[in-house]
C-alpha positions as CSV (number, residue, x, y, z in Angstrom):
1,X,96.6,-4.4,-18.4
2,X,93.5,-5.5,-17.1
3,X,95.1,-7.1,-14.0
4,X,96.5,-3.4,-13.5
5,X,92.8,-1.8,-14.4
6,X,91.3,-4.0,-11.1
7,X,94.3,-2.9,-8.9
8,X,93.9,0.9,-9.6
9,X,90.0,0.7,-9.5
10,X,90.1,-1.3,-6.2
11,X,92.5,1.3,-4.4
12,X,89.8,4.0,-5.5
13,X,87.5,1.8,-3.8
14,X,89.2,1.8,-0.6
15,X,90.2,5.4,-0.6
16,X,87.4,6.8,-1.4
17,X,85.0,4.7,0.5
18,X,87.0,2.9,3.2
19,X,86.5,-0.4,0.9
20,X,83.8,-1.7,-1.1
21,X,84.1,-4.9,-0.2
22,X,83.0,-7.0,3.1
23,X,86.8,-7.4,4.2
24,X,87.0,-8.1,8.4
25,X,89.9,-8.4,10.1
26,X,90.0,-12.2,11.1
27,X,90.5,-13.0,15.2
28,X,93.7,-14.7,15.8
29,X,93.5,-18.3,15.8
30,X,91.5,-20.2,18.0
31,X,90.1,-17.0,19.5
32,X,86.8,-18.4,19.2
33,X,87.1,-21.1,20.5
34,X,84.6,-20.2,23.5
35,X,83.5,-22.9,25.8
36,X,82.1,-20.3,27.9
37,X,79.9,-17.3,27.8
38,X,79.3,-14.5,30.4
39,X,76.6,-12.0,30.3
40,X,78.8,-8.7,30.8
41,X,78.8,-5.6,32.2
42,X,80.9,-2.6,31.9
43,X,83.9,-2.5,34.1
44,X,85.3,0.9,33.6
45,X,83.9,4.4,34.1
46,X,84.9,7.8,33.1
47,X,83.0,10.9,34.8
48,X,82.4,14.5,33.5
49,X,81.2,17.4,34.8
50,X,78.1,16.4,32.0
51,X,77.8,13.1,32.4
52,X,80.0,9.6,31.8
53,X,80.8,7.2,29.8
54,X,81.2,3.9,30.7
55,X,83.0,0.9,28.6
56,X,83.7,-2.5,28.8
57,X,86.8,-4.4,28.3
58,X,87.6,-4.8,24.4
59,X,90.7,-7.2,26.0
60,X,87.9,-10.0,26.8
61,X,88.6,-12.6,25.4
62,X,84.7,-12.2,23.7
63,X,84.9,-8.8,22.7
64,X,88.4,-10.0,20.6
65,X,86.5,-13.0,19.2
66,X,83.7,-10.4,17.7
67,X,86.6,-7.6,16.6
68,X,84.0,-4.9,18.9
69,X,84.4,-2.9,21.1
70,X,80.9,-1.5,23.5
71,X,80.9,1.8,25.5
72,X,77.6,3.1,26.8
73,X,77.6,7.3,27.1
74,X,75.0,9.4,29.5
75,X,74.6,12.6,28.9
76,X,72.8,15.1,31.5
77,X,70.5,18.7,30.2
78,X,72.5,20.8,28.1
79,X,75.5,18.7,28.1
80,X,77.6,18.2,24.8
81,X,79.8,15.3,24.2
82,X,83.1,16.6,22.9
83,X,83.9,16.5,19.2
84,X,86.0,12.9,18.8
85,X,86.7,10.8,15.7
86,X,87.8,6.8,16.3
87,X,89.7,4.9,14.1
88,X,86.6,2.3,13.1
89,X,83.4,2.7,12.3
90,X,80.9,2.9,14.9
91,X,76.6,2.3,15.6
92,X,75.1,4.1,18.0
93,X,71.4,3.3,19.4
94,X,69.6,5.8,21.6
95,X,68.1,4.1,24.2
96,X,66.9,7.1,25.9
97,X,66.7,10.3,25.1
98,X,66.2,13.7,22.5
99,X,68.8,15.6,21.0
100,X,71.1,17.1,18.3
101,X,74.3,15.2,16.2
102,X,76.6,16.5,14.1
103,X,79.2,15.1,11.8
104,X,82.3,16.6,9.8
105,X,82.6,15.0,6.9
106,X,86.4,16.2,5.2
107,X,85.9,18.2,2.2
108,X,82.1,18.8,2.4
109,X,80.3,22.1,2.2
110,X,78.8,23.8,5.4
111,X,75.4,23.9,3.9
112,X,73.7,25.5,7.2
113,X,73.9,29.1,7.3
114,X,72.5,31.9,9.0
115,X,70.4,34.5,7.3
116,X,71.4,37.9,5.8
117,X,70.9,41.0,8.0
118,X,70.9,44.4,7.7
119,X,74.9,45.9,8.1
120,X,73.9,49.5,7.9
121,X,75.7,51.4,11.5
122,X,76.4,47.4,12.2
123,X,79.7,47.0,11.3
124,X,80.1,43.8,9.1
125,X,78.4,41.0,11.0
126,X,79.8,37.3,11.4
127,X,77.6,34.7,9.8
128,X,77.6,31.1,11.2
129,X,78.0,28.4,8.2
130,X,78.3,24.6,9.0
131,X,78.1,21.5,7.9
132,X,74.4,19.8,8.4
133,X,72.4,19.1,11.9
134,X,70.4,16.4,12.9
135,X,68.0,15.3,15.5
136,X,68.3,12.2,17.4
137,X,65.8,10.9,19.4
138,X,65.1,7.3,21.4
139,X,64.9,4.2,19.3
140,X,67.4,5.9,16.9
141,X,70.4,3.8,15.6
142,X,73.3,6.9,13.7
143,X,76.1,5.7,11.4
144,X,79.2,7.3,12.7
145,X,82.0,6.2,9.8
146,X,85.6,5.9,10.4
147,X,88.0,9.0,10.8
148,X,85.1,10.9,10.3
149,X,84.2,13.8,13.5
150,X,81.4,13.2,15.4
151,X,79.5,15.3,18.6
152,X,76.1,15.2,20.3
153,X,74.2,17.4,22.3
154,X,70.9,16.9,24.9
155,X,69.0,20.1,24.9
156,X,65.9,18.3,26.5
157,X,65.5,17.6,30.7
158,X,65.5,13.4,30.4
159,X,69.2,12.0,30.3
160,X,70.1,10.8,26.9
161,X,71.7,7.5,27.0
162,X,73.6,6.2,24.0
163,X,75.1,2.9,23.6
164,X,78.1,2.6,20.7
165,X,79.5,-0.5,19.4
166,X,82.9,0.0,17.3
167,X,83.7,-2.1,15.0
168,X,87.6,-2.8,15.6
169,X,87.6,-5.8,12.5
170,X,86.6,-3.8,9.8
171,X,89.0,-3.1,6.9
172,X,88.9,0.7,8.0
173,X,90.8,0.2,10.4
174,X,94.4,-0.1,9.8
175,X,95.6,0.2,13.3
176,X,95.7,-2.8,15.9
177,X,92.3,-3.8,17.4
178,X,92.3,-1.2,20.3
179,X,89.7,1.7,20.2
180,X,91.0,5.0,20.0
181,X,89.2,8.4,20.6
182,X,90.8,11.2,18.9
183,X,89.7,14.0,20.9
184,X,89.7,17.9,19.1
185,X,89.4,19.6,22.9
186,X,90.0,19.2,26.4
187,X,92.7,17.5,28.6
188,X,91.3,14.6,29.7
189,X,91.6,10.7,29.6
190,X,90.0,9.1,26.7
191,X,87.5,6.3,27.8
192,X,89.7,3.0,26.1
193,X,93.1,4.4,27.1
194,X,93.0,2.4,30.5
195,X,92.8,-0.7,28.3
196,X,95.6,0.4,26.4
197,X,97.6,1.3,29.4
198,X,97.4,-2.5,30.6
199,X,98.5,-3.8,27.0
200,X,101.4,-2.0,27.1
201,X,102.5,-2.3,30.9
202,X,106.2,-2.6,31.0
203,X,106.8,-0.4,28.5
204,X,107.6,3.0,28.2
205,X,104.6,5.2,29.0
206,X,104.0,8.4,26.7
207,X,103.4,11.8,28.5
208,X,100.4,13.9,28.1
209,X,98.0,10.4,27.2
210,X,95.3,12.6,28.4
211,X,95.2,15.3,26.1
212,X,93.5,16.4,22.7
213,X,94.7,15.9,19.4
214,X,95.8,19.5,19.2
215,X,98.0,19.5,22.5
216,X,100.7,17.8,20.4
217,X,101.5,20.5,18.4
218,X,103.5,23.5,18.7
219,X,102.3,26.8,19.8
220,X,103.6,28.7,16.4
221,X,102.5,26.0,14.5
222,X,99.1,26.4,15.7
223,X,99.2,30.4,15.8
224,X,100.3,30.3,11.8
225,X,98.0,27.6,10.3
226,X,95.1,28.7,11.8
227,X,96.3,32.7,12.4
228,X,94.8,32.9,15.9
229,X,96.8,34.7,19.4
230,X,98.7,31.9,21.3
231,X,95.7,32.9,24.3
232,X,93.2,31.1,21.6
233,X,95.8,28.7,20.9
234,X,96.4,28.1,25.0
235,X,92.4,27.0,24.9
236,X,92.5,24.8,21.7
237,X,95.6,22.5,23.8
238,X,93.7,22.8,26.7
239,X,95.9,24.1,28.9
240,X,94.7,24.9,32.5
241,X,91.2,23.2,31.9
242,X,90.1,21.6,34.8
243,X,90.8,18.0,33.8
244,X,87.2,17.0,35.9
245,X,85.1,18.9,32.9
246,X,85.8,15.5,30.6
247,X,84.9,14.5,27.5
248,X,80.9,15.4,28.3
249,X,81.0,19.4,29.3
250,X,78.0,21.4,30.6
251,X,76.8,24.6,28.1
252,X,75.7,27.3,30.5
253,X,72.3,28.5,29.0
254,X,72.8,25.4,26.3
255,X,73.4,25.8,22.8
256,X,71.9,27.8,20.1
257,X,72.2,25.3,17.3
258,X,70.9,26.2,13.8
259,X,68.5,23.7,12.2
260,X,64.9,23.8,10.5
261,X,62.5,24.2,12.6
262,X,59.6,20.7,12.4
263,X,57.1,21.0,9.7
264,X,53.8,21.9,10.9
265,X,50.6,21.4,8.8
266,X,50.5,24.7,6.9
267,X,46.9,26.6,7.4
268,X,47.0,29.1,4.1
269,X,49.3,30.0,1.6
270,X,51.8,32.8,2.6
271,X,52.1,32.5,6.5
272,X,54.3,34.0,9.0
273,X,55.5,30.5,9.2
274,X,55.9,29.5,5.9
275,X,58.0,32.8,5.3
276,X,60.5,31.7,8.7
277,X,60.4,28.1,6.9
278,X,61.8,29.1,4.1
279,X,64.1,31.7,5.3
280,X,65.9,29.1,8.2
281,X,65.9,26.2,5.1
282,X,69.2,24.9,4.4
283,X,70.8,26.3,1.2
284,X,70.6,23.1,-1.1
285,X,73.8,21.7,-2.5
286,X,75.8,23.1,-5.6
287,X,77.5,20.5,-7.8
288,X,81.2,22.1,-8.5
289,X,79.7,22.6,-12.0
290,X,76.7,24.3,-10.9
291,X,78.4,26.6,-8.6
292,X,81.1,27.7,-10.8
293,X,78.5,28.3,-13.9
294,X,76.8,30.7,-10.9
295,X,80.6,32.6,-10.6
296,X,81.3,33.5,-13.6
297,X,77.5,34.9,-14.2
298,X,77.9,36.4,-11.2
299,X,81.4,38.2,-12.7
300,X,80.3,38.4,-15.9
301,X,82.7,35.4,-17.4
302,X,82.4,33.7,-20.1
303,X,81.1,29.9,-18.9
304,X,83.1,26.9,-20.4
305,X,80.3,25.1,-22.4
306,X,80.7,21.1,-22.3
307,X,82.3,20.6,-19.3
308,X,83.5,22.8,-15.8
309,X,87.0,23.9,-14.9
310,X,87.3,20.5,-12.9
311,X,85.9,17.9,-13.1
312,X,82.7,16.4,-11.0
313,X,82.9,12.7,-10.2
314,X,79.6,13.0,-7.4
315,X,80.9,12.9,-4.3
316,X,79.6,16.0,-3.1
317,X,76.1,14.7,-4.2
318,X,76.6,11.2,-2.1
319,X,78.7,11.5,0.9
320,X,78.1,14.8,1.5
321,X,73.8,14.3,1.7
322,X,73.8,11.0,2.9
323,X,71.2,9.9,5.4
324,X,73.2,9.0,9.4
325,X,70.4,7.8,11.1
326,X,66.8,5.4,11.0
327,X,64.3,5.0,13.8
328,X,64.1,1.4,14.8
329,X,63.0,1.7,18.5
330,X,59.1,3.1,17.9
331,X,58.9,1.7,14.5
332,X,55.4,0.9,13.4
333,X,56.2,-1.1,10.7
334,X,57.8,-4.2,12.2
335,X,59.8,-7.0,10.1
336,X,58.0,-9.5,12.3
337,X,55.0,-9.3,14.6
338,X,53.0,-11.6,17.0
339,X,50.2,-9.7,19.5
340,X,50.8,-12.2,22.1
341,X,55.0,-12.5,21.7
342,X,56.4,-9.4,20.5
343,X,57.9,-7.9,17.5
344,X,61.4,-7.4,16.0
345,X,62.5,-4.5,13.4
346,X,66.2,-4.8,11.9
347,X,68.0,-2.2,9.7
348,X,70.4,-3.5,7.1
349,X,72.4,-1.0,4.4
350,X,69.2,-1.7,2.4
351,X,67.3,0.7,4.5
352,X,69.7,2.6,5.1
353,X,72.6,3.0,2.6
354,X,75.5,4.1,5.2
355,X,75.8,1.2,6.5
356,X,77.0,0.1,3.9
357,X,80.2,1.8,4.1
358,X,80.6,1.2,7.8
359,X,79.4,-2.8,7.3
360,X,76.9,-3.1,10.1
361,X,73.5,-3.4,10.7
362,X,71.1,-3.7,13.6
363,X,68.2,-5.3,15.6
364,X,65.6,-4.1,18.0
365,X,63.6,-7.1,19.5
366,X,61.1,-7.1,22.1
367,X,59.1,-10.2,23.6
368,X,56.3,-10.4,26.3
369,X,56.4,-12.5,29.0
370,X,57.2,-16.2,28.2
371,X,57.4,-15.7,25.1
372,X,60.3,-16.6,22.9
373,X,62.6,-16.6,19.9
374,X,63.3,-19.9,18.2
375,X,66.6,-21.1,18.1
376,X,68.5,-19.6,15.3
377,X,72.3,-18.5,14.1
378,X,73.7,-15.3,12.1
379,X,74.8,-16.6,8.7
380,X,77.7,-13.7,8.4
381,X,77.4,-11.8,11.1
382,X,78.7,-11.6,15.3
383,X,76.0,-10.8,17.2
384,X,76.5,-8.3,20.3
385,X,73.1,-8.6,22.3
386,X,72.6,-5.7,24.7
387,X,69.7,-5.9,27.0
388,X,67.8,-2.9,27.5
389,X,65.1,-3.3,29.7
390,X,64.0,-6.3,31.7
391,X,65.4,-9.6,31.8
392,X,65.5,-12.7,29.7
393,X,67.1,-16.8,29.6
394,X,69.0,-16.8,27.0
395,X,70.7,-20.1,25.4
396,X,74.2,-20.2,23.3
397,X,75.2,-23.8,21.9
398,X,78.7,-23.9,20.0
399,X,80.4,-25.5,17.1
400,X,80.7,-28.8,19.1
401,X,77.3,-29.0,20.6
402,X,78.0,-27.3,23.8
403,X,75.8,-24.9,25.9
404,X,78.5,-21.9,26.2
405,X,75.7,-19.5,27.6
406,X,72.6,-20.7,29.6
407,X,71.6,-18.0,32.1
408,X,69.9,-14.3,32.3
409,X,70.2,-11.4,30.4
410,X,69.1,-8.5,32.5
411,X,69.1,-4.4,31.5
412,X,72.3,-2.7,31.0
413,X,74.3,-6.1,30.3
414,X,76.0,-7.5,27.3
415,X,76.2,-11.2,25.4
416,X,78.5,-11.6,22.3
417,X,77.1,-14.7,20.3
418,X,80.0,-15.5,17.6
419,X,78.4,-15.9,14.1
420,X,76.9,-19.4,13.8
421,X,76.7,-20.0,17.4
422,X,73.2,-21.0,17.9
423,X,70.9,-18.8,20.5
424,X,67.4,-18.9,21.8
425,X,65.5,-16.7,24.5
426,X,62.5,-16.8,26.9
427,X,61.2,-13.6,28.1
428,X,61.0,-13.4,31.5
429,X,59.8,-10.4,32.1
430,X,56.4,-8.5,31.2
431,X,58.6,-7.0,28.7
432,X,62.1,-7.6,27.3
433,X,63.7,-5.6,25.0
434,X,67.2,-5.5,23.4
435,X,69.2,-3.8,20.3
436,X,72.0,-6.5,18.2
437,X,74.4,-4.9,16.9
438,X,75.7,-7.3,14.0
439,X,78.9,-7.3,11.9
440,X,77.9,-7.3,8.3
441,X,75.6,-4.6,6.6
442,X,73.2,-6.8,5.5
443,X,73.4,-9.5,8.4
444,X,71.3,-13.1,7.8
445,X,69.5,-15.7,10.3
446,X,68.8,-19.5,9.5
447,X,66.1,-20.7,11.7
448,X,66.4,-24.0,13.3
449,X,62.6,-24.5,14.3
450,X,59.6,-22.9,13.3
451,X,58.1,-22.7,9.3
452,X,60.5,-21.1,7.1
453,X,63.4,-23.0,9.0
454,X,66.3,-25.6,8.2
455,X,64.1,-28.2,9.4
456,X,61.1,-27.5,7.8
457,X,62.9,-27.2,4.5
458,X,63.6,-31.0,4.5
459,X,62.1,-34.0,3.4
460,X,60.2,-36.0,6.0
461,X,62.4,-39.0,5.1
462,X,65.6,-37.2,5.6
463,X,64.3,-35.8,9.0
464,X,63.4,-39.1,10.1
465,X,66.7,-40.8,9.3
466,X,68.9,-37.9,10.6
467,X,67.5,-38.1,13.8
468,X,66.8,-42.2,14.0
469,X,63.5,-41.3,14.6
470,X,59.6,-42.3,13.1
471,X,57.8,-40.6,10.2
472,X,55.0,-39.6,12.7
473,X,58.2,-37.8,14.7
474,X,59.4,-36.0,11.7
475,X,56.1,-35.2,10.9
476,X,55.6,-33.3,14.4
477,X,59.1,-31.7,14.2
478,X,58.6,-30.2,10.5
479,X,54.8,-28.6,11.5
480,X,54.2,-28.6,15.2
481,X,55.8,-25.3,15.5
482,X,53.0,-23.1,13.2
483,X,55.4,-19.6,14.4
484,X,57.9,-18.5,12.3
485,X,60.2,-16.6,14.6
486,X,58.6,-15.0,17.3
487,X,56.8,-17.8,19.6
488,X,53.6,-16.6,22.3
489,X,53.9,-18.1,25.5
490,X,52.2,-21.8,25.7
491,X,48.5,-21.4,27.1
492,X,49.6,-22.6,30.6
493,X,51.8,-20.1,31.1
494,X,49.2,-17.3,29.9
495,X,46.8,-18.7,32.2
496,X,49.1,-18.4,35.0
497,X,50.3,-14.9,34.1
498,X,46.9,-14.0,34.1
């Protein structure tokens, strides 16, 4: 009975949250078994009349190691990136940019709305309602979960550019390890389905592989379930768009999205402001309870004391109001600090509770020049290092003591460092910074130098036997190193920067 308890309470787990439990897909054997790195680029681009989006190869043999997959998406002045959901979770850093995001999450309330107006010689007037809003802007890293819809708009003149990682071996995925975009509109060619086109050659092509999710159906289908013309219907398949528009379309005169206006310091009680505050405030949430208590007041029926007609298990006040996105770029609050090397800020489901469900976390590190992280590894966790402005060495040593990495890292390229791989880096340029995307929601690091790291943590004596070396020597290599993590350049170097 108790065996059959477990079971049942363990599929709830998984179907109501996409698993509770830290389950990846494992790489096939000896995938990792990497004697060589290479600091990547992406190799495949996709234009749109509003931008692109660019991807690299989730076939490499690094990319399968780590069970990711990378795209990087630009997005021009009022463009909007086409509703899509993907069939893995996914992190998204802003590495440049202001805007507006939106997710559908199935089931939840739309809790937007626009205000009552006047319908006297109006007619009845349509009022919007939709789910929740947000604003993005740079330094931003959004929890996109699996299945779930997901769009984003740039309303501001500075290109937005967004960099996703997908994580193909999470347990939410039950397909293979290719990325799929499920797009709602348009007729175009998703941004992974090259890839999938080369895993499949010799086989038997499908037609239509570039349109949306709707074009599949038929026309009476549509027309019934949604009780719209087949004209309407025509636009929802996408039939005679220009297939150059994309997955990133230009809004002529951009979009009138619905949100709260930014608090401003309020000057006295009762403002002109205060009152449009108020008035353009999201409705808050109704628990099924509450909302069905407010019915039958509202019609005069008697309420059922002690419990509702159905019963509330929470959801609504969880999923539905959960918190998609943290600011790690501009944070002033950094996890680690040094003046003269840099700083580094991480986000683990601790700081953000999403993440969680999707299992992933993430890092924003930035170093001056010459300075360095210490050698280190990632307990639980791949690593997937992009660079985003300037350029530094970076060192990856593998399970058998080889160098598998040992070059530059430069803006716009990639470096997966498997989990327990060690890595180090040396600034090279006045400033290098980078975002990690990691595969575990609350991923870990063991220093191998520094205080605080595996070294330091040992006896002198063991030290100087491990290593065949004096007690002086062990001395030196448990203390010399008074940094933690983040190392300033030595003061030769400063002295020659300067």
């Amino acid at each position: 009975m108790a065996n059959k308890l477990l079971a049942l309470s363990l599929s709830l787990c998984f179907l109501l949250f996409g698993g509770c439990l830290a389950l990846r897909e494992q790489p096939q054997q000896n995938e990792c078994q990497l004697e060589r790195l290479n600091a990547l680029e992406p190799d495949n681009r996709v234009e749109s009349e509003g931008g692109m989006i660019e991807t690299w190869n989730p076939n490499n043999r690094q990319f399968r190691c780590a069970g990711v997959a990378l795209s990087r998406a630009t997005l021009k002045r009022n463009s909007l990136r086409r509703p899509f959901y993907s069939n893995a979770p996914q992190e998204i850093f802003i590495q440049q940019g202001n805007g507006y995001f939106g997710m559908v999450f199935p089931g939840c309330p739309e809790t937007f709305e626009e205000p009552q107006e006047s319908q006297q010689g109006e007619g009845r007037r349509f009022r919007d309602r939709h789910q929740k809003v947000n604003r993005f802007r740079e330094g931003d890293i959004i929890a996109v979960p699996t299945g779930v819809v997901f769009w984003m708009y740039n309303d501001q003149e500075t290109p937005v550019i967004a960099i996703s990682l997908t994580d193909m071996g999470s347990s939410q995925n039950q397909l293979d390890q290719m990325p799929r975009r499920f797009y709602l509109s348009g007729n175009h060619e998703q941004e992974f389905l090259r890839y999938q086109k080369q895993q499949v050659k010799g086989r038997e092509e499908q037609d239509n592989e570039g349109n949306n999710i709707f074009s599949g159906f038929k026309r009476d289908f549509l027309e019934d379930a949604l009780n719209v013309n087949r004209h309407i219907v025509d636009r929802l398949q996408g039939k005679n768009e220009d297939e150059e528009k994309g997955a990133i379309v230009k809004v002529e005169g951009g979009l009138s999205i619905m949100s709260p206006p930014e608090r401003q310091p309020r000057h006295h009680s009762g403002s002109r402001q205060e009152e449009d505050e108020e008035r353009w405030q999201p409705r808050p949430h109704k628990s099924r309870r509450e909302q069905e208590q407010e019915d039958d007041e509202k019609h005069g029926r008697p309420h059922h004391k002690g419990g509702s007609r159905w019963q509330d298990n929470g959801l609504e006040e969880t999923i539905c109001t959960a918190r998609l996105h943290q600011n790690i770029g501009s944070s002033s609050s950094p996890d680690i600090y040094n003046p003269q090397a840099g700083r580094i800020k991480t986000i683990t489901s601790l700081d953000l509770p999403v993440l969680n469900w999707i299992q992933l976390s993430a890092e924003h590190g930035s170093l001056h020049k010459n300075a360095m992280f210490v050698p280190h590894y990632n307990l639980n966790a791949n690593s997937i290092l992009y660079a985003l402005k300037g350029r530094a060495w970076i060192q990856v040593v593998n399970c058998n003591g080889n160098t598998v990495f040992n070059g530059e890292l430069e803006a716009g390229r990639a470096l997966i460092v498997p989990q327990n791989f060690a890595v180090a880096a040396k600034s090279l340029s006045d400033r290098f910074t980078y975002v990690a995307f990691k595969t575990n929601d609350n991923a870990a690091i063991a220093r191998l130098a520094g205080t605080s790291s595996t070294l330091s943590g040992m006896p002198v004596d063991v030290i100087a036997a491990t290593f065949n070396m004096q007690r002086n020597e062990a001395r030196q290599v448990k203390s010399n190193n008074p940094f933690k993590f983040l190392v300033p350049p030595r003061e030769s170097e400063r002295r020659a920067a300067a």
